[in-house]
C-alpha positions as CSV (number, residue, x, y, z in Angstrom):
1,X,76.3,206.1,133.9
2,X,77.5,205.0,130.6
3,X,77.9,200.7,130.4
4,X,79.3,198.7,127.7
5,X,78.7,199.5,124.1
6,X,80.0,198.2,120.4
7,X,79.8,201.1,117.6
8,X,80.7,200.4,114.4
9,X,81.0,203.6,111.9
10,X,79.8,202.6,108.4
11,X,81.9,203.5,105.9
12,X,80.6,206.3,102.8
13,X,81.3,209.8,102.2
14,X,78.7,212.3,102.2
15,X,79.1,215.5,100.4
16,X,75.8,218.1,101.7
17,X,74.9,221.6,101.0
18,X,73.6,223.9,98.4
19,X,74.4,223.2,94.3
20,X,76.2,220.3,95.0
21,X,74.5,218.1,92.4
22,X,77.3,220.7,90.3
23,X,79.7,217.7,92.2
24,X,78.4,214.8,90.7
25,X,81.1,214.7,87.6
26,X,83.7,214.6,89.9
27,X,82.2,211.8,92.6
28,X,81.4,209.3,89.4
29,X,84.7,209.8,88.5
30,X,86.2,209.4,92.2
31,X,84.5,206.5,92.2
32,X,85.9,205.2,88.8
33,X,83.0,205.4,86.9
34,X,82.9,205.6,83.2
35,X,79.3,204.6,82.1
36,X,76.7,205.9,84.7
37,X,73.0,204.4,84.6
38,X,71.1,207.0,86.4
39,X,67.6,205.8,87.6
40,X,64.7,207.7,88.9
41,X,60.9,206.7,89.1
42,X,58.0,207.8,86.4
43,X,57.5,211.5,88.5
44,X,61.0,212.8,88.3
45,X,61.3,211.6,84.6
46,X,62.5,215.5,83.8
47,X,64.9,215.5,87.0
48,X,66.5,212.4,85.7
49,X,67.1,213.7,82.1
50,X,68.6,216.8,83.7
51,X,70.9,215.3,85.3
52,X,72.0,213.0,82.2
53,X,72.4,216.1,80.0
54,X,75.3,217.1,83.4
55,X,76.7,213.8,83.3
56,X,76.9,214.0,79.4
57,X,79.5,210.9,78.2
58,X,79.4,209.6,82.1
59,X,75.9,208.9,81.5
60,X,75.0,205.5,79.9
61,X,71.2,205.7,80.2
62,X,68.6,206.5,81.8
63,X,66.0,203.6,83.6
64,X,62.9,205.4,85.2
65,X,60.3,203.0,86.7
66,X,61.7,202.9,90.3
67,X,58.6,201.8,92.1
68,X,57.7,201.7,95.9
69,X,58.4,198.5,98.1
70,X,61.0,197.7,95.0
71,X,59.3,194.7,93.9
72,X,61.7,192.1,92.5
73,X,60.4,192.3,89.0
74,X,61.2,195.8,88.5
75,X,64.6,195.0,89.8
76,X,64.9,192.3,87.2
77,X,63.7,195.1,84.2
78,X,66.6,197.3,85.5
79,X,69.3,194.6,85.5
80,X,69.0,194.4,82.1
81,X,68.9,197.8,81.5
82,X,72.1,197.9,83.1
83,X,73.6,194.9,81.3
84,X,72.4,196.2,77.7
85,X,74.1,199.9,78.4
86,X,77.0,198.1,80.0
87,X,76.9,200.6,82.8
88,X,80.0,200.6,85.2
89,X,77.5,202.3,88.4
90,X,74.1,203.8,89.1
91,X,73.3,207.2,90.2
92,X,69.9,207.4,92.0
93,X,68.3,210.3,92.3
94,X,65.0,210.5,94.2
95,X,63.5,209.0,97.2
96,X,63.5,205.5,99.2
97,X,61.7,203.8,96.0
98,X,64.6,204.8,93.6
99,X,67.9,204.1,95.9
100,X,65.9,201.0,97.3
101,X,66.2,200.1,93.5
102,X,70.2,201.2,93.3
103,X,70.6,198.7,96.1
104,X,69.5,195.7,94.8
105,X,71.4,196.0,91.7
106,X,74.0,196.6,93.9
107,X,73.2,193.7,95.5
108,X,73.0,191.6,92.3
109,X,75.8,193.0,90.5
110,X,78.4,194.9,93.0
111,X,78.0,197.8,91.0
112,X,78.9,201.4,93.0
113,X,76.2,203.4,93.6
114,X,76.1,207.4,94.2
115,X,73.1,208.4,95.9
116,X,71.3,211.9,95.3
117,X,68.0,212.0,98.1
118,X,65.3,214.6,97.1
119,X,63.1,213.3,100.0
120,X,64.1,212.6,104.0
121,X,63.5,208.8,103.5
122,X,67.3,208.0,105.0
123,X,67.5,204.7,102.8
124,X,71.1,206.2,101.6
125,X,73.0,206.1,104.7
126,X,71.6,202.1,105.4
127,X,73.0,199.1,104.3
128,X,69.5,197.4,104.4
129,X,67.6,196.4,101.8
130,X,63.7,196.1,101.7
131,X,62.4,193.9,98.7
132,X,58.6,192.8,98.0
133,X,58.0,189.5,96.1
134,X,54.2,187.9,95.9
135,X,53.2,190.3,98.5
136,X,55.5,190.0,100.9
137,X,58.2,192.5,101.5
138,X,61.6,190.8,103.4
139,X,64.7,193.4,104.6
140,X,68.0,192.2,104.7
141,X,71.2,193.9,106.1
142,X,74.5,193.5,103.7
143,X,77.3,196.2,103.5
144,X,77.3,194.9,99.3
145,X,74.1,197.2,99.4
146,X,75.3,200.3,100.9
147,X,76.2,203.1,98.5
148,X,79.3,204.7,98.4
149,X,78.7,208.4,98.0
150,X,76.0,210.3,98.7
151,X,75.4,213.7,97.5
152,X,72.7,216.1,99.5
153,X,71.8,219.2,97.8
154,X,69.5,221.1,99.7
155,X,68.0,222.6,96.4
156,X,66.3,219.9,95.1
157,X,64.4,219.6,98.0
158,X,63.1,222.9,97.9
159,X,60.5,221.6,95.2
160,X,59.5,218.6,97.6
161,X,55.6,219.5,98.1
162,X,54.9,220.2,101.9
163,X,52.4,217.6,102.5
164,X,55.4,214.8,101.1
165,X,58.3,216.9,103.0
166,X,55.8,216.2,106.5
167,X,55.8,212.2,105.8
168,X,59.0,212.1,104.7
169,X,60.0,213.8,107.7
170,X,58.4,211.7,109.8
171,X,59.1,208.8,108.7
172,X,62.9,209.9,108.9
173,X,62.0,210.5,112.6
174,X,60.9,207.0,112.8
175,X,64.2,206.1,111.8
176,X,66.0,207.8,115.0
177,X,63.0,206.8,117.4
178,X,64.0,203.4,117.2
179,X,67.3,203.4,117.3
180,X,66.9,205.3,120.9
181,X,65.7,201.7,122.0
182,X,67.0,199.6,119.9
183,X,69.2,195.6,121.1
184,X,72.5,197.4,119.5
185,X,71.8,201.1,121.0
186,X,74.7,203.1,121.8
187,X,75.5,206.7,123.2
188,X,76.9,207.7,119.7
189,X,73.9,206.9,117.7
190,X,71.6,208.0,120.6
191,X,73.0,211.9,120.7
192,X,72.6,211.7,116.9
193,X,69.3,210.0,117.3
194,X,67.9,212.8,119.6
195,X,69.2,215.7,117.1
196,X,68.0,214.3,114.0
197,X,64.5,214.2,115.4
198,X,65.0,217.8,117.2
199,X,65.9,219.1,113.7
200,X,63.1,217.6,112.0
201,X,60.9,218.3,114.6
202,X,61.7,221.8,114.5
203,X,62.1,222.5,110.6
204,X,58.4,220.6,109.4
205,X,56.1,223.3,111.3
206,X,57.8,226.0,109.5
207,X,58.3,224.2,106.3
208,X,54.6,223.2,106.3
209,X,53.6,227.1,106.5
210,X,56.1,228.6,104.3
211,X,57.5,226.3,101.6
212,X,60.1,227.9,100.2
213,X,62.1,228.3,103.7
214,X,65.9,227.2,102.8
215,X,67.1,227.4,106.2
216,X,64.2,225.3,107.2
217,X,64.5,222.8,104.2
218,X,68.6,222.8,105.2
219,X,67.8,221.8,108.7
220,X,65.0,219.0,107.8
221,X,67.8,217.6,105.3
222,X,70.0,217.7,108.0
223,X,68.2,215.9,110.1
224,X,67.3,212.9,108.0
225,X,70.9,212.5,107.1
226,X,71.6,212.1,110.9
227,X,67.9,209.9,111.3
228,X,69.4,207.6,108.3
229,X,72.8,207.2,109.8
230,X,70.6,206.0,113.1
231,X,68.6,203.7,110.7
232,X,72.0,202.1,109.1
233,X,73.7,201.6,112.5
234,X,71.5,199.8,114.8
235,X,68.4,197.3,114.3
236,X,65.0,198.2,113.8
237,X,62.1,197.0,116.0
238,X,58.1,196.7,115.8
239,X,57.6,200.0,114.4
240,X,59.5,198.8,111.0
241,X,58.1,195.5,110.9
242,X,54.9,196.6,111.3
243,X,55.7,198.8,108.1
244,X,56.7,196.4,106.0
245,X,53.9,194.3,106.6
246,X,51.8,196.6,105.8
247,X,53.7,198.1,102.9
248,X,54.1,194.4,101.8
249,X,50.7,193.3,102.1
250,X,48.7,196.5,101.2
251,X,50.9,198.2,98.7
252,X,50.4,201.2,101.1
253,X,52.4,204.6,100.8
254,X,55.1,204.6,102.3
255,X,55.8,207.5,104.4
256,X,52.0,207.9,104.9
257,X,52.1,204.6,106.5
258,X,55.4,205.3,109.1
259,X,53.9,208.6,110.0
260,X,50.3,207.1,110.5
261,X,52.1,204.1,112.1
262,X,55.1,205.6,114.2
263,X,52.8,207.4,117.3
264,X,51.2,204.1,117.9
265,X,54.0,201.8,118.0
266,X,55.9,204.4,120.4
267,X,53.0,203.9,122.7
268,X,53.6,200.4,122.3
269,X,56.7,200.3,123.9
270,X,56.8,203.3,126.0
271,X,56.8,201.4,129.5
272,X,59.6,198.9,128.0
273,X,61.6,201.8,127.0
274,X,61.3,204.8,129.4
275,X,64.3,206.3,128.9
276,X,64.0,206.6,124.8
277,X,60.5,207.7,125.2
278,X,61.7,210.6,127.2
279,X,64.1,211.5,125.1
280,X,61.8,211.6,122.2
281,X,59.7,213.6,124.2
282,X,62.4,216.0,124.8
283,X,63.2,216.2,121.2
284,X,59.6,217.4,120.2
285,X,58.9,218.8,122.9
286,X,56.1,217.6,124.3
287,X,55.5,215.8,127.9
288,X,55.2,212.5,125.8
289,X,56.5,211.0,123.2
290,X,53.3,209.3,121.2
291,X,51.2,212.0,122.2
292,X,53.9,214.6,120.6
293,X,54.4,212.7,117.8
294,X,50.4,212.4,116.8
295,X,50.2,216.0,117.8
296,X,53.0,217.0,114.9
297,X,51.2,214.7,112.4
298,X,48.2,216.4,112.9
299,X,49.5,219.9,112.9
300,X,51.1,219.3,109.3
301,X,48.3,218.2,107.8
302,X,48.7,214.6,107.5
303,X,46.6,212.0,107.5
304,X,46.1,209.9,110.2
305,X,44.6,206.9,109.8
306,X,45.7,203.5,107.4
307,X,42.1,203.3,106.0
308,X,42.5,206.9,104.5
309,X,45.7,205.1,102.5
310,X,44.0,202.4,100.8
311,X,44.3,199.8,103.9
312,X,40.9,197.7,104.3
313,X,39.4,196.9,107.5
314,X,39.8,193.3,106.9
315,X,43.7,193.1,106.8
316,X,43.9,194.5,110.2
317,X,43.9,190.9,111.8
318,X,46.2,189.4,108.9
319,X,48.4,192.3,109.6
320,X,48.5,191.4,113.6
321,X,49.0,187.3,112.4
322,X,51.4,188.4,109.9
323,X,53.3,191.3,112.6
324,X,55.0,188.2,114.7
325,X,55.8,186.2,112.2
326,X,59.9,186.2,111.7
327,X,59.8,189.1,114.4
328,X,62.3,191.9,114.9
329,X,64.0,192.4,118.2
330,X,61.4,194.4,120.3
331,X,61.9,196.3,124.1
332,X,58.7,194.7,124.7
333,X,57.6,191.4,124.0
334,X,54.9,190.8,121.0
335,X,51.6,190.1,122.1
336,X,49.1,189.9,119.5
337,X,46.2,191.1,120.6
338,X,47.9,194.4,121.2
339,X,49.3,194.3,118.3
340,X,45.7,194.2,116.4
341,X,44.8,196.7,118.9
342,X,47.6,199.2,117.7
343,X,46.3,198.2,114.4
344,X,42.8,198.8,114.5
345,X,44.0,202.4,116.1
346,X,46.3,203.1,113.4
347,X,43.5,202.2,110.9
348,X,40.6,204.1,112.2
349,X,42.8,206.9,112.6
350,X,42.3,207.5,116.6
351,X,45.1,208.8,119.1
352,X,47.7,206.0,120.4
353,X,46.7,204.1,123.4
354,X,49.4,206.4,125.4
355,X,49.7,204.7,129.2
């Protein structure tokens, strides 16, 4: 039986497939852009000069130290990078680090933004914005930070290494599992929910054994889009505040961290949230959700437990203090010690506490 539901469509047009970078001329212009400041991070330097030599007189410059968690201060280097180029819009190309940077000059300045993923991360489909200052990273929700177009071109993926397209992937997933049981959960978002992490589910295995799969990297890209539209739609619970705690506090890798993180706060909530946990069970199928989810992880290859990313055994209690402070909406209510003990799991790298 289907009850009451608000959905609310963001607005941003999407333009997916093969050699559609080959677009991005015509999208600046669509958007009115004259003077394009394309940014990128340190490792896809070459990518971002590529695609300045395309944009030739569209492109204003070039800013390339996008940096995980976007930390204000890099924000503040790129505004006047922006200013001193007098650039009219920014294309981002690269992951969550890059159009997390887009968005907060977007945020600052009400520049346009065209968005060009090369990972799964789903930030360009969200209008949410996750900043770190002192330590402490803070999300905000704000249509000013949601980009207008986004271009997916499944062949600059193809060079995403497998290891990064498996944590990529599952942090996308993360994205979708939420939203299953999320305050502002709706049919619309749950059937696209449930396909983005059937499509992701299905396309890492193969991706993970042969590389260079297009119609597996088509169907991962596929599903992130659909797991990023989830992310932008509906609210996020424990899972992504335990995330950007950690990401905050640790400066730990970010789709390591959700797909380390993501089995364990799925267990979490299982009993508060029967129905989505079923659901994502049916999606990777598996007879239950945490259990399928940790079972994935470890059949790609990645790792599995926070201290293997750089997080020490003495945060674990901060993180728990620091995990119900300014809380997310939640199926279950926050209780700290289980929190720590989710934690602790997460760090030592052992199998969610599945009921």
């Amino acid at each position: 039986m289907i009850g009451s539901f608000t959905y609310e469509s963001l607005p941003c047009r999407v333009v997916f497939g093969s050699g559609t970078l080959g677009t991005v001329n015509a999208e600046v212009r669509r958007l009115g852009g004259k003077r394009a400041l394309v940014l990128t991070s340190s490792q896809q330097m070459t990518q971002g000069v590529s695609l300045a030599d395309e944009l030739g007189s569209l492109c204003a410059g070039i800013f390339s130290d996008a940096t995980m968690h976007t930390p204000v201060e890099v924000t503040e280097r790129a505004l006047t990078a922006l200013r001193t180029c007098q650039a009219d819009c920014v294309i981002s190309l690269g992951g969550g680090s890059t159009i997390g940077l887009g968005k907060a000059l977007a945020l600052r300045t009400g520049v346009n933004q065209l968005c060009i993923p090369t990972t799964y991360a789903g930030s360009e489909m969200t209008p949410i914005l996750g900043e770190t200052r002192d330590g402490r990273k803070t999300a905000l929700r704000s249509a000013a930070v949601l980009p207008e177009t986004v271009v997916y071109d499944v062949d600059l993926t193809m060079t995403l290494p497998a290891k990064l397209a498996a944590t990529s992937g599952i942090n996308a997933i993360a994205h979708a599992a939420e939203a299953l049981y999320a305050q502002e959960a709706n049919p619309v978002i749950s059937l696209m929910a449930e396909e983005g992490i059937r499509a992701l589910a299905h396309a890492l295995p193969v991706i993970a054994v042969t590389s260079d799969d297009h119609d597996a990297r088509t169907e991962a890209l596929y599903g992130a889009w659909f797991c990023g539209v989830c992310l932008g739609t509906v609210g996020m619970a424990l899972h992504h505040k335990l995330c950007h705690v950690l990401g905050g506090r640790f400066d730990l890798p970010h789709s390591e961290m959700h797909a380390i993180v993501l089995p364990h706060a799925l267990a979490y909530n299982a009993a508060a949230a029967p129905d989505a946990a079923a659901r994502i069970a049916k999606a990777v199928d598996a007879n239950n959700a945490a259990a399928g989810l940790f079972d994935l992880s470890r059949r790609l290859g990645t790792k599995r437990g926070l201290r293997e990313i750089g997080m020490p055994e003495d945060g674990i209690d901060r993180a728990a203090d620091l995990a119900i402070v300014d809380a997310y909406w939640n199926p279950r209510s926050l209780e700290r010690d289980a929190i720590r003990d989710l934690i602790a799991r997460a760090w030592a790298g052992e199998p969610p506490a599945v009921p």
